[in-house]
mmCIF file of the N, C-alpha and C atoms, coordinates in Angstrom:
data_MODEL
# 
_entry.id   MODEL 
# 
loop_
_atom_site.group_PDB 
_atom_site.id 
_atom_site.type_symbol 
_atom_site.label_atom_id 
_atom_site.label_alt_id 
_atom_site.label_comp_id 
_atom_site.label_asym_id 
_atom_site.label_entity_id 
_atom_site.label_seq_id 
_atom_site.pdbx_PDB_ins_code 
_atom_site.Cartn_x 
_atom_site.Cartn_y 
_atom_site.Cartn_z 
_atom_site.occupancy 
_atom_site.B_iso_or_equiv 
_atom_site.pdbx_formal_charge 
_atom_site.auth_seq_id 
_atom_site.auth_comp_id 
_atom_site.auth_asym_id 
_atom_site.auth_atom_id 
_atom_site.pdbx_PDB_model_num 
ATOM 1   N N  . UNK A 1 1  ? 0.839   -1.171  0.000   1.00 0.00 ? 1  UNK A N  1 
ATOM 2   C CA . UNK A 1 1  ? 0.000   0.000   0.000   1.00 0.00 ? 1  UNK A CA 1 
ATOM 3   C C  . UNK A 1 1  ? 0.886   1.236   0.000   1.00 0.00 ? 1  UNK A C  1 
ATOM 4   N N  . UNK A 1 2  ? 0.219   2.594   -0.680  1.00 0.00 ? 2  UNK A N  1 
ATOM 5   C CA . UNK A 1 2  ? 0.784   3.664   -1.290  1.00 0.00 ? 2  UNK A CA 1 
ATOM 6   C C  . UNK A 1 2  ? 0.411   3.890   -0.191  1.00 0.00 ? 2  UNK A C  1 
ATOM 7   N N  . UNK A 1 3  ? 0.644   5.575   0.821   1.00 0.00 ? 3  UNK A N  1 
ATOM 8   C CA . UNK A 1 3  ? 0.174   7.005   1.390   1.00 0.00 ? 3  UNK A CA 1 
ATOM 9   C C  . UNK A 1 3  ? -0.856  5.804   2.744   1.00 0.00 ? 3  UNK A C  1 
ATOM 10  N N  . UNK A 1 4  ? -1.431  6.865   2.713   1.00 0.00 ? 4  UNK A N  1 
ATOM 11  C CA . UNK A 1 4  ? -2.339  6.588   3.970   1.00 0.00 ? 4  UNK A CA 1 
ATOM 12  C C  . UNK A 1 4  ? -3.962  5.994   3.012   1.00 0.00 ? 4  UNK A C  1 
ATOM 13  N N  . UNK A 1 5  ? -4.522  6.457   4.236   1.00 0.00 ? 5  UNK A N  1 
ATOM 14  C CA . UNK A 1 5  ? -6.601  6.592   3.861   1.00 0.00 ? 5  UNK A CA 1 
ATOM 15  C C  . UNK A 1 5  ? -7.061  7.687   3.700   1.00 0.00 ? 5  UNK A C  1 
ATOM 16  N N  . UNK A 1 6  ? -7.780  7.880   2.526   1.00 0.00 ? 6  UNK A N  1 
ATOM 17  C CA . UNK A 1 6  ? -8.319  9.225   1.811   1.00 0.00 ? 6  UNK A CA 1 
ATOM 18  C C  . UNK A 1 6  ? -10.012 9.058   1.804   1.00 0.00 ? 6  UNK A C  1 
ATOM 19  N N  . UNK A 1 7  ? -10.700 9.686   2.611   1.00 0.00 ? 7  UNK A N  1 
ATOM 20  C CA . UNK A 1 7  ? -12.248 9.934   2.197   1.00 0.00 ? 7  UNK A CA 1 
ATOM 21  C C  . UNK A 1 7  ? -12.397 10.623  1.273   1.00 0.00 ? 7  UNK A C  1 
ATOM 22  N N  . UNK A 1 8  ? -13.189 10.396  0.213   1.00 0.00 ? 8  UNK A N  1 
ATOM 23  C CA . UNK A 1 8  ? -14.022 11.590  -0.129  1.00 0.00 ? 8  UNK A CA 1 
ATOM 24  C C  . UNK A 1 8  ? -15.239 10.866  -1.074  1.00 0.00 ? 8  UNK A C  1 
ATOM 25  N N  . UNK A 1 9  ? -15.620 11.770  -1.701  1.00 0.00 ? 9  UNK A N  1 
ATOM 26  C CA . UNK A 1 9  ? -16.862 11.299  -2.804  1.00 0.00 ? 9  UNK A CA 1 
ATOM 27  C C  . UNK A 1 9  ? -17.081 10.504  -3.475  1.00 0.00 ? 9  UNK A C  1 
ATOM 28  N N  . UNK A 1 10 ? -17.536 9.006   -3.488  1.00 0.00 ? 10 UNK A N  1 
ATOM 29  C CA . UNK A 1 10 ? -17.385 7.771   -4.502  1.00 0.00 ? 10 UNK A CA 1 
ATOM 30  C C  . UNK A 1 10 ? -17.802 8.319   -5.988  1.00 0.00 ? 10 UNK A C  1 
ATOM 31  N N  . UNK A 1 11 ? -17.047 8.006   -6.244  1.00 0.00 ? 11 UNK A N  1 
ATOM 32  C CA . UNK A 1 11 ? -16.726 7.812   -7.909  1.00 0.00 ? 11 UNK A CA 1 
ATOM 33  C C  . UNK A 1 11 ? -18.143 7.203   -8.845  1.00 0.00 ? 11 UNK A C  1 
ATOM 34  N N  . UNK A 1 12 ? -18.212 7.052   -9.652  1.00 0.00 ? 12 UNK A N  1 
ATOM 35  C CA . UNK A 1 12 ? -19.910 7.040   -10.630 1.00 0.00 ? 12 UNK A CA 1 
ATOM 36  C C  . UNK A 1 12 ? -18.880 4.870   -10.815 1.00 0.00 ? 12 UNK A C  1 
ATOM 37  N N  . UNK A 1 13 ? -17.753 5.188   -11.217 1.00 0.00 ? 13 UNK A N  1 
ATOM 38  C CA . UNK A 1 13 ? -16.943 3.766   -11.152 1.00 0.00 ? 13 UNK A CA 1 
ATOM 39  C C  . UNK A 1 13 ? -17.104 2.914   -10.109 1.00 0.00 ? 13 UNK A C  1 
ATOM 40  N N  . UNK A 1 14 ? -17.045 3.617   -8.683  1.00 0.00 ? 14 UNK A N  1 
ATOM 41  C CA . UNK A 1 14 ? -16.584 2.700   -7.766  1.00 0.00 ? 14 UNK A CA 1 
ATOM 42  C C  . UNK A 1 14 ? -18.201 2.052   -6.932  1.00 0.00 ? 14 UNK A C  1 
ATOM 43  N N  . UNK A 1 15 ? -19.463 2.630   -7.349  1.00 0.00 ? 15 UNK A N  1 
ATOM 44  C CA . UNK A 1 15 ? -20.477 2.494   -6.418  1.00 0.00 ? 15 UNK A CA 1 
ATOM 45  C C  . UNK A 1 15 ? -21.343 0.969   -6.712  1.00 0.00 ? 15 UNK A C  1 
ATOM 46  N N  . UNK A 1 16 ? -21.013 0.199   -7.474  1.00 0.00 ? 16 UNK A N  1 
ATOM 47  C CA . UNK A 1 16 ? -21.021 -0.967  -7.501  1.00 0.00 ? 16 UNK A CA 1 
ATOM 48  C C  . UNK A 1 16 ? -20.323 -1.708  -6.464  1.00 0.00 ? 16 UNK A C  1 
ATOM 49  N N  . UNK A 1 17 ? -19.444 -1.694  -6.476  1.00 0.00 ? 17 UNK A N  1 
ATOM 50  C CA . UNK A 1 17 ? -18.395 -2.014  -5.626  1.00 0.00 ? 17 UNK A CA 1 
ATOM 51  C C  . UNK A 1 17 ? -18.750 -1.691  -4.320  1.00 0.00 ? 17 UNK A C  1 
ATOM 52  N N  . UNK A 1 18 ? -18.813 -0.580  -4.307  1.00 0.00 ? 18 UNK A N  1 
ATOM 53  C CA . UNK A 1 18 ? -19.130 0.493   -2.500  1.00 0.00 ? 18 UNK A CA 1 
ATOM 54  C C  . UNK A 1 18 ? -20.179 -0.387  -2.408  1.00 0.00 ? 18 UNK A C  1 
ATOM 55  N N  . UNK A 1 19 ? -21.402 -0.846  -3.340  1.00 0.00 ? 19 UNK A N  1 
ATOM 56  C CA . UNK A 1 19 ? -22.791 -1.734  -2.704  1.00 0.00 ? 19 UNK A CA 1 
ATOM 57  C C  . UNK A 1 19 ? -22.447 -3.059  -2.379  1.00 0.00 ? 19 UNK A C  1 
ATOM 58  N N  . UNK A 1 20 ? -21.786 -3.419  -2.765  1.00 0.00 ? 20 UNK A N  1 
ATOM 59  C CA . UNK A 1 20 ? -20.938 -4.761  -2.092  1.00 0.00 ? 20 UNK A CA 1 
ATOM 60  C C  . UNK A 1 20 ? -20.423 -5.018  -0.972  1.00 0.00 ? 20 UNK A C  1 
ATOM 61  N N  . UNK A 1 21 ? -19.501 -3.654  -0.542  1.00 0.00 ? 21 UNK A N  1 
ATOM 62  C CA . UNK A 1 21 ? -18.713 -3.939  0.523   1.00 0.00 ? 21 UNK A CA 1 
ATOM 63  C C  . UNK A 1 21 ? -19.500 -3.293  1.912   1.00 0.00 ? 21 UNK A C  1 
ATOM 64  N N  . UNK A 1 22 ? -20.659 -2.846  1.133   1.00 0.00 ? 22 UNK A N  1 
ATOM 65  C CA . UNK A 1 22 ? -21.579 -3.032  2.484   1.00 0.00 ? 22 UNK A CA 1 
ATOM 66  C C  . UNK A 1 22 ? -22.545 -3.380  2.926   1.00 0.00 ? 22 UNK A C  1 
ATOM 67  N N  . UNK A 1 23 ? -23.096 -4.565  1.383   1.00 0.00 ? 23 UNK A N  1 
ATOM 68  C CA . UNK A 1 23 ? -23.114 -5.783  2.139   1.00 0.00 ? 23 UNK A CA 1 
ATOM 69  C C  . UNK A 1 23 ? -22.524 -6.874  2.920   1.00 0.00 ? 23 UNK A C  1 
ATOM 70  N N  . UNK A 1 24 ? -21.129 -7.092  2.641   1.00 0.00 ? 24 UNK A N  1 
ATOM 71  C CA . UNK A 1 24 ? -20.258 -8.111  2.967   1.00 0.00 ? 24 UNK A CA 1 
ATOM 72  C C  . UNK A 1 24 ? -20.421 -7.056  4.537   1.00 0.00 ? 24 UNK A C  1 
ATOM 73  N N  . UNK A 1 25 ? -20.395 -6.510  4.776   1.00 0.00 ? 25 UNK A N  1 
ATOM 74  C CA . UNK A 1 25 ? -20.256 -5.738  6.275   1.00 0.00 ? 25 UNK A CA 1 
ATOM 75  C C  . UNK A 1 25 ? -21.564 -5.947  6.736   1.00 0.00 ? 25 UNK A C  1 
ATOM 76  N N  . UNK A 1 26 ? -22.974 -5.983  6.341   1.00 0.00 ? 26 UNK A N  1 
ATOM 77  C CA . UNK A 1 26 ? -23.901 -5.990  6.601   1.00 0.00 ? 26 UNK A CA 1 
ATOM 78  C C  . UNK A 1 26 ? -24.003 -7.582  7.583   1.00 0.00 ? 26 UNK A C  1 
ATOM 79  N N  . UNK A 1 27 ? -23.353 -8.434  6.311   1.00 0.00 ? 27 UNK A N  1 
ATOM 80  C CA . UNK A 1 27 ? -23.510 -9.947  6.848   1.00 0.00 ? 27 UNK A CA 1 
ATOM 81  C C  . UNK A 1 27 ? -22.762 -10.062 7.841   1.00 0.00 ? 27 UNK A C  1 
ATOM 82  N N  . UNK A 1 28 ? -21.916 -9.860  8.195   1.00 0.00 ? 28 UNK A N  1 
ATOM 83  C CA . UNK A 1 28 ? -21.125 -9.815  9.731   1.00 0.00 ? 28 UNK A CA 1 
ATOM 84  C C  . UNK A 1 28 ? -21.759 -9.955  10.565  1.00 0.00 ? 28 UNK A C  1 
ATOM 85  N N  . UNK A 1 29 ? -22.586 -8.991  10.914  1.00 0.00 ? 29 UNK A N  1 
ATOM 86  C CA . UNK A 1 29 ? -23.948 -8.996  11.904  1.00 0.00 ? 29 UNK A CA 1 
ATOM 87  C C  . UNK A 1 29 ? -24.410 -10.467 12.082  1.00 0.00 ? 29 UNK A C  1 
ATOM 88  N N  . UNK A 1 30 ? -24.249 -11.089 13.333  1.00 0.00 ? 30 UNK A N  1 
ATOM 89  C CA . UNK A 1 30 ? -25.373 -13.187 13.639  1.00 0.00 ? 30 UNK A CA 1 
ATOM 90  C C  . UNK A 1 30 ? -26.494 -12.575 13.205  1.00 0.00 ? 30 UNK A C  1 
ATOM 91  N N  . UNK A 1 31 ? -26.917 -11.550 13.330  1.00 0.00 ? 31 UNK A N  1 
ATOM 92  C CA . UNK A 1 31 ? -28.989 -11.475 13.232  1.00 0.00 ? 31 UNK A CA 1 
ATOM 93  C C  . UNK A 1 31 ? -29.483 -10.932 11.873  1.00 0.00 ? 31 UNK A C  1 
ATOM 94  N N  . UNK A 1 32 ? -28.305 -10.522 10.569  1.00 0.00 ? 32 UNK A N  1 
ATOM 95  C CA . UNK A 1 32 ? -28.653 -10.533 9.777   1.00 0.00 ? 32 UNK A CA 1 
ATOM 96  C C  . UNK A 1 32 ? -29.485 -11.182 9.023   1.00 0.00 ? 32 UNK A C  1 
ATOM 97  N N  . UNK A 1 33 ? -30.574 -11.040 8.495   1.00 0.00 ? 33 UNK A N  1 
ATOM 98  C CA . UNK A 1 33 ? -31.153 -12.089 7.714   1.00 0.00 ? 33 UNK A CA 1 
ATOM 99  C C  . UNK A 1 33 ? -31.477 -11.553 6.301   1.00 0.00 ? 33 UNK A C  1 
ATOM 100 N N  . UNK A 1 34 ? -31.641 -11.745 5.647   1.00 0.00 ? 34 UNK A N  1 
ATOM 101 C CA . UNK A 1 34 ? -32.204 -11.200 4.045   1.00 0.00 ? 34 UNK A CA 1 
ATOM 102 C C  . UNK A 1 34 ? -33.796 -11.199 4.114   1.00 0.00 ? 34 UNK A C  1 
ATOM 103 N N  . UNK A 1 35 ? -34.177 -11.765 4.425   1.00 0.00 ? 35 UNK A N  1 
ATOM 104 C CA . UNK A 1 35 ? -35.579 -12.428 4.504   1.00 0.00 ? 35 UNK A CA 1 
ATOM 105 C C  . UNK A 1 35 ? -37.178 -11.136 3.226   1.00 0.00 ? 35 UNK A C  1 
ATOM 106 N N  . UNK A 1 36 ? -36.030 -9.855  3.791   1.00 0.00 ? 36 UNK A N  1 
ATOM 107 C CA . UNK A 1 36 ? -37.539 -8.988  3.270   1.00 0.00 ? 36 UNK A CA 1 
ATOM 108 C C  . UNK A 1 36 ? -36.729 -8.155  2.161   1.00 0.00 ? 36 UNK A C  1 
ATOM 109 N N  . UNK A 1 37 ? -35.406 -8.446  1.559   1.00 0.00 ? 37 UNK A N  1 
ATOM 110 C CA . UNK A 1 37 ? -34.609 -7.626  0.337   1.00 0.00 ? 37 UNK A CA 1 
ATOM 111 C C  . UNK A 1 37 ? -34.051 -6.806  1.240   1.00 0.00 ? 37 UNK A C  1 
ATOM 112 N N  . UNK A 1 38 ? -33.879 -6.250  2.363   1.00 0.00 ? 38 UNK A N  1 
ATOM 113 C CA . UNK A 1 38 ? -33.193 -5.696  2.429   1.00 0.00 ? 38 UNK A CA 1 
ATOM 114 C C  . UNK A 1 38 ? -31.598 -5.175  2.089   1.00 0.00 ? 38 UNK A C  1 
ATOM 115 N N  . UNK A 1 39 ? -31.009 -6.242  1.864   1.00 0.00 ? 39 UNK A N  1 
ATOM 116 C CA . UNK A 1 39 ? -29.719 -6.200  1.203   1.00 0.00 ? 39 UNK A CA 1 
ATOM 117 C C  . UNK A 1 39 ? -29.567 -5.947  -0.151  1.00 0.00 ? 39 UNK A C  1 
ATOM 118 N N  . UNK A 1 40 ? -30.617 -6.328  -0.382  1.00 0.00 ? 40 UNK A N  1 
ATOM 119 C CA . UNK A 1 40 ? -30.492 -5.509  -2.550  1.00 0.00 ? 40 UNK A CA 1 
ATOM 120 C C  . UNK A 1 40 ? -30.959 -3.935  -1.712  1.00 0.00 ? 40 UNK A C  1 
ATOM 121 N N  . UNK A 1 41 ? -31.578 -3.211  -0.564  1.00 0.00 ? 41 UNK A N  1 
ATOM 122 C CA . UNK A 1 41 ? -31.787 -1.749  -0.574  1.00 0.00 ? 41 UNK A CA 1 
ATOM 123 C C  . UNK A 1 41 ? -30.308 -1.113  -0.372  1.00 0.00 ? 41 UNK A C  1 
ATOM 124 N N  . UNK A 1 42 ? -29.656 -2.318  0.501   1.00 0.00 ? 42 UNK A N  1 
ATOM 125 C CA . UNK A 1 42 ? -28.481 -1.778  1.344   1.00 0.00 ? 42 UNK A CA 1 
ATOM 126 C C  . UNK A 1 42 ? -27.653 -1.482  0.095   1.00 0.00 ? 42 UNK A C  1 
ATOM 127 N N  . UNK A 1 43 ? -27.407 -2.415  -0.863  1.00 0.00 ? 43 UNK A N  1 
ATOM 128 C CA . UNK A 1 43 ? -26.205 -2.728  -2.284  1.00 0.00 ? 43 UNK A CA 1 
ATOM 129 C C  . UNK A 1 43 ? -26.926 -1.227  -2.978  1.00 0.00 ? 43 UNK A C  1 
ATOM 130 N N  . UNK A 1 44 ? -27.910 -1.357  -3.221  1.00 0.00 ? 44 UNK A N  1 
ATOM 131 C CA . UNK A 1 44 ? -28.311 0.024   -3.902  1.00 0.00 ? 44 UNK A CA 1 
ATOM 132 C C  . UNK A 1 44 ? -27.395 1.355   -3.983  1.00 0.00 ? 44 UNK A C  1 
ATOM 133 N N  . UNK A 1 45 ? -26.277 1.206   -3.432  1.00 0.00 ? 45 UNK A N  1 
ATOM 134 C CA . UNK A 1 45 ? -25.895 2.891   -3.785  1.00 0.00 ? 45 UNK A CA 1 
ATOM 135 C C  . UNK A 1 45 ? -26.365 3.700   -4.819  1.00 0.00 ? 45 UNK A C  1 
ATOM 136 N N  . UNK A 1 46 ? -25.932 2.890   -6.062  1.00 0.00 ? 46 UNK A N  1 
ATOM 137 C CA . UNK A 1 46 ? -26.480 3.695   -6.981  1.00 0.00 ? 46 UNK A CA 1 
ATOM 138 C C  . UNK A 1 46 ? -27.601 4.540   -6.888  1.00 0.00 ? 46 UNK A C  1 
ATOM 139 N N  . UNK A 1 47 ? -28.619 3.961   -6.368  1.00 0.00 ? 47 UNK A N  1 
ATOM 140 C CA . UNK A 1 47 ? -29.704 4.860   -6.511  1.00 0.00 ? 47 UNK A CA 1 
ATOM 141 C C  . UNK A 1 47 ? -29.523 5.434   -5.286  1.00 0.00 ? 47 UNK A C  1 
ATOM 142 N N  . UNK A 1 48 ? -28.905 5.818   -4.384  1.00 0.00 ? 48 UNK A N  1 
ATOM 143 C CA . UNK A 1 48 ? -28.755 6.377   -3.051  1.00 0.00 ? 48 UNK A CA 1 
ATOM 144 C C  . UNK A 1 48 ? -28.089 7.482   -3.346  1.00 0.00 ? 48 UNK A C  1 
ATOM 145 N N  . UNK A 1 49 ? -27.094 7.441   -4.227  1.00 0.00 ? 49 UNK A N  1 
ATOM 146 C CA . UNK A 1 49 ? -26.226 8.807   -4.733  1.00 0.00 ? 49 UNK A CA 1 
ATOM 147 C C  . UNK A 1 49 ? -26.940 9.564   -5.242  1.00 0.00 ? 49 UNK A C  1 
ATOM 148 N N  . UNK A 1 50 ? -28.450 9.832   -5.867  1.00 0.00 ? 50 UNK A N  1 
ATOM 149 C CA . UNK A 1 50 ? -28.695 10.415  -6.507  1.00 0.00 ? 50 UNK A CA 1 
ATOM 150 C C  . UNK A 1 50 ? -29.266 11.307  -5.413  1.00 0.00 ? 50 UNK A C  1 
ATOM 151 N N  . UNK A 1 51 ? -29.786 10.993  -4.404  1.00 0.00 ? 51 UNK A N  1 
ATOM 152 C CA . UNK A 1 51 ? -30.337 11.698  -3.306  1.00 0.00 ? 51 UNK A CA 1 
ATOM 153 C C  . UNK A 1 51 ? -29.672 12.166  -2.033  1.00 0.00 ? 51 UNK A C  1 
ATOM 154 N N  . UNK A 1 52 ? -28.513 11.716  -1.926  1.00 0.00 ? 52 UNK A N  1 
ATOM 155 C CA . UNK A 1 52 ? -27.525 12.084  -1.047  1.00 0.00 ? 52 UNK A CA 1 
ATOM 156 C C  . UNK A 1 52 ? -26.001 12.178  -1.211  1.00 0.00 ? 52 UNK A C  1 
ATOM 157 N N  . UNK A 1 53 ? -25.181 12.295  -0.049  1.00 0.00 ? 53 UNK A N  1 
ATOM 158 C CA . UNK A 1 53 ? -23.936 11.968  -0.421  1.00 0.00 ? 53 UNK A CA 1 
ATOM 159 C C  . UNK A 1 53 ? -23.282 10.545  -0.077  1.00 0.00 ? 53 UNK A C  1 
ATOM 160 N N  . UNK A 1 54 ? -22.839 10.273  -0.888  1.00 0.00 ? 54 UNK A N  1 
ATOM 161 C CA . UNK A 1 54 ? -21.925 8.637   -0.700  1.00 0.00 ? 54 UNK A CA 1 
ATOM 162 C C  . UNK A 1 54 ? -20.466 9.040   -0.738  1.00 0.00 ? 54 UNK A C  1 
ATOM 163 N N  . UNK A 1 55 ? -19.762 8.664   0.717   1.00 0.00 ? 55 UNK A N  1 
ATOM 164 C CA . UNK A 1 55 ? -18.209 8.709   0.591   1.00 0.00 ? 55 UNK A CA 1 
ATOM 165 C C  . UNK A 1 55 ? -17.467 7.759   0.801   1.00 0.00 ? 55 UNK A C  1 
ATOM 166 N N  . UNK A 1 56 ? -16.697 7.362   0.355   1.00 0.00 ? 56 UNK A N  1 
ATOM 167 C CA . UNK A 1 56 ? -15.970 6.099   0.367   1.00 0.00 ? 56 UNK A CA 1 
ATOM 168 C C  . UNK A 1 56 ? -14.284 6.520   0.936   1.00 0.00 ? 56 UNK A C  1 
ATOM 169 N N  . UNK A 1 57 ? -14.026 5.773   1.348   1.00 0.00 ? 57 UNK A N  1 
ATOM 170 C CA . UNK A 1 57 ? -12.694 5.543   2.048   1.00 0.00 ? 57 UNK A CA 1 
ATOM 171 C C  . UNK A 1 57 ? -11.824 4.587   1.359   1.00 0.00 ? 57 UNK A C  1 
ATOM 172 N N  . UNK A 1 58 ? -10.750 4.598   0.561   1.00 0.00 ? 58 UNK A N  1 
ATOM 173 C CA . UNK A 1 58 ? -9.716  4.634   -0.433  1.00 0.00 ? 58 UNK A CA 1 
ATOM 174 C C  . UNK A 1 58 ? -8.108  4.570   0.126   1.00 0.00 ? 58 UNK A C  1 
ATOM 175 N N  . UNK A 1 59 ? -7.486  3.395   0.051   1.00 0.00 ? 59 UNK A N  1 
ATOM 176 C CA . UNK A 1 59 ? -6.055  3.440   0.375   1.00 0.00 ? 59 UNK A CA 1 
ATOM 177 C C  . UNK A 1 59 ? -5.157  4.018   -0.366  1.00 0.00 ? 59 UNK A C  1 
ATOM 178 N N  . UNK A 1 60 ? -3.952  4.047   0.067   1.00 0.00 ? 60 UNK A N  1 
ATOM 179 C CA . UNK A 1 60 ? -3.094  4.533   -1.551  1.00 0.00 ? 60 UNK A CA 1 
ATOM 180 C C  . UNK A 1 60 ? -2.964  3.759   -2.407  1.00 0.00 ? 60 UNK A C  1 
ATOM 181 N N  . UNK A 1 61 ? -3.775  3.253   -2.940  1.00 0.00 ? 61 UNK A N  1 
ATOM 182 C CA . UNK A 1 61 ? -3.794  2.155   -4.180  1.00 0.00 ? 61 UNK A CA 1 
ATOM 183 C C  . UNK A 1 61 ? -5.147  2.298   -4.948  1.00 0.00 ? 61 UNK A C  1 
ATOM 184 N N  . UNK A 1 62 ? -6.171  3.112   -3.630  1.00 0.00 ? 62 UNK A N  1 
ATOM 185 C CA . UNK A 1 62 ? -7.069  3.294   -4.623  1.00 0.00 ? 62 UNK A CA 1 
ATOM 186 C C  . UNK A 1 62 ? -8.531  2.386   -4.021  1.00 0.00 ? 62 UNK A C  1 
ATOM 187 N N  . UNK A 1 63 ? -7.896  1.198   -3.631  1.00 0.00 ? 63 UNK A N  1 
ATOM 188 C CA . UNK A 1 63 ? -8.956  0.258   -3.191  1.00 0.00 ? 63 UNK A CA 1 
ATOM 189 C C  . UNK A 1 63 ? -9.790  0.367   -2.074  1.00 0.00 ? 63 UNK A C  1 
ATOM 190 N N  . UNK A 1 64 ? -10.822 0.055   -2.488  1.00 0.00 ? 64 UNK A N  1 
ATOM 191 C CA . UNK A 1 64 ? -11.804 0.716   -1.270  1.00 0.00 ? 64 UNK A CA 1 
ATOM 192 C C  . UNK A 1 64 ? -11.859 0.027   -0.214  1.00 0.00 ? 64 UNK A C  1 
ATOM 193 N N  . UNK A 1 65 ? -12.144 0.968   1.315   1.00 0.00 ? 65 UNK A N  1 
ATOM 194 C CA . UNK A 1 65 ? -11.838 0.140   2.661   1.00 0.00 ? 65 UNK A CA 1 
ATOM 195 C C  . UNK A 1 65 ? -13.571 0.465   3.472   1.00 0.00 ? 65 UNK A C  1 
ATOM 196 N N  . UNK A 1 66 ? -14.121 1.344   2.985   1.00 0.00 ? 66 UNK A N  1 
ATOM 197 C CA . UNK A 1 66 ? -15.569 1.638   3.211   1.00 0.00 ? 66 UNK A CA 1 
ATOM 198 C C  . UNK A 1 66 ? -16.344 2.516   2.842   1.00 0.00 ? 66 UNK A C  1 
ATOM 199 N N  . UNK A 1 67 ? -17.883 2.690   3.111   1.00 0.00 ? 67 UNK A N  1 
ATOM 200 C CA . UNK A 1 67 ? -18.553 3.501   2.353   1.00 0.00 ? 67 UNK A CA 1 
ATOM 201 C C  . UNK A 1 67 ? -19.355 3.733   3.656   1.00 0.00 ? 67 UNK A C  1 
ATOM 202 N N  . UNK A 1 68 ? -20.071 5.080   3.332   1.00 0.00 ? 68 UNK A N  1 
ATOM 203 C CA . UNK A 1 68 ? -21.099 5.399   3.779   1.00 0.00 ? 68 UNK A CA 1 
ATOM 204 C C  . UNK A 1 68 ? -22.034 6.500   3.410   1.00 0.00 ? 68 UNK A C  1 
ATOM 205 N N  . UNK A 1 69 ? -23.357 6.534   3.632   1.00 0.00 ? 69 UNK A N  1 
ATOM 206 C CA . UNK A 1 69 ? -24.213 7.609   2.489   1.00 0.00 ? 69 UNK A CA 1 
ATOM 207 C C  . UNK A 1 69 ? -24.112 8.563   4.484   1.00 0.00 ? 69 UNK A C  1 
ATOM 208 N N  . UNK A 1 70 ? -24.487 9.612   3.475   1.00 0.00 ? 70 UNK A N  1 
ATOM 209 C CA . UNK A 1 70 ? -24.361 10.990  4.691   1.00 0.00 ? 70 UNK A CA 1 
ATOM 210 C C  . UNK A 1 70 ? -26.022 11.253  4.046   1.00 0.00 ? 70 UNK A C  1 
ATOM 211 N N  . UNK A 1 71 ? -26.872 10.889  5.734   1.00 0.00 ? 71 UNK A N  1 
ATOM 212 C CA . UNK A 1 71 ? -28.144 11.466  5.855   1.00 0.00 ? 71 UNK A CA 1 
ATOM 213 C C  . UNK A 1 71 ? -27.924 12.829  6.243   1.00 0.00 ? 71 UNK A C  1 
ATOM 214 N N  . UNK A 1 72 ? -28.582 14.049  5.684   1.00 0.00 ? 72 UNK A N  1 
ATOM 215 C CA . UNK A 1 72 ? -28.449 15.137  6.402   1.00 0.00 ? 72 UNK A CA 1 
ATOM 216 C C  . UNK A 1 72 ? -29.499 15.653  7.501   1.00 0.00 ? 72 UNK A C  1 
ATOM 217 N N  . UNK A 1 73 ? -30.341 14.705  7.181   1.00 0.00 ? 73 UNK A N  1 
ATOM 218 C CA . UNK A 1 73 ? -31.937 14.943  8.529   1.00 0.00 ? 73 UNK A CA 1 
ATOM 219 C C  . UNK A 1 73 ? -32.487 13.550  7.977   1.00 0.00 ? 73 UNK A C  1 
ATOM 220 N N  . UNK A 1 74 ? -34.149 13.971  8.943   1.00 0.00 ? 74 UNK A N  1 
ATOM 221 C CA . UNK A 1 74 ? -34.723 13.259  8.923   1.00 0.00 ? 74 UNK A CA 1 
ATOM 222 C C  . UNK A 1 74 ? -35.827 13.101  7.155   1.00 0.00 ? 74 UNK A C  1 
ATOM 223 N N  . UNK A 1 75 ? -35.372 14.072  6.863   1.00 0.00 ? 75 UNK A N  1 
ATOM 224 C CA . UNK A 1 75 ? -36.390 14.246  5.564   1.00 0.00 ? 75 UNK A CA 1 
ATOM 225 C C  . UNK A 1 75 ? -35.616 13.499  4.538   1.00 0.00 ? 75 UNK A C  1 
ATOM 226 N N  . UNK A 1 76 ? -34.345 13.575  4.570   1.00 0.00 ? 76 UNK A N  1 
ATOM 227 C CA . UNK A 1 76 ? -33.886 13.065  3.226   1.00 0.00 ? 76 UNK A CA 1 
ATOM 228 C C  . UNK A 1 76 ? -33.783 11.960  2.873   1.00 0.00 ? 76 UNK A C  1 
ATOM 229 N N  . UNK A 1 77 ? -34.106 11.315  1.535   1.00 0.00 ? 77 UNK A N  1 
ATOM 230 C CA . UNK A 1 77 ? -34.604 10.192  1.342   1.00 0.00 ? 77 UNK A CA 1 
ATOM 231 C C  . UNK A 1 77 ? -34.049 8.831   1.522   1.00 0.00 ? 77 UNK A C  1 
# 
């Protein structure tokens, strides 16, 4: 690994990916279950970026280490 860990704005490239790695984090959880789709809402970034912000966390290589969408209240979608 290059530099340190860099946040900032996921990439239109990387948000496939970003919906992956938080599912694979999701499943960690014993009480996870799939049972009602929730995990195709969670993988969704894509459509989550369009309504908020998604930032991802990036080593010096580039490869992603996490994501998260930034709610700004209770209203936003």
């Amino acid at each position: 690994m290059t530099g340190g860990v860099t946040v900032r704005l996921a990439r239109d490239d990387e948000l496939d990916a970003a919906g992956d790695l938080v599912v694979a984090a999701y499943r960690t959880h014993p009480d996870m279950e799939d049972s009602d789709g929730y995990l195709a809402h969670v993988r969704d970034v894509r459509g989550r970026v369009t309504a908020t912000d998604v930032l991802v966390a990036v080593d010096g290589d580039g490869r992603l280490l996490g994501c998260v969408s930034y709610v700004r209240d209770h209203t936003s979608a």
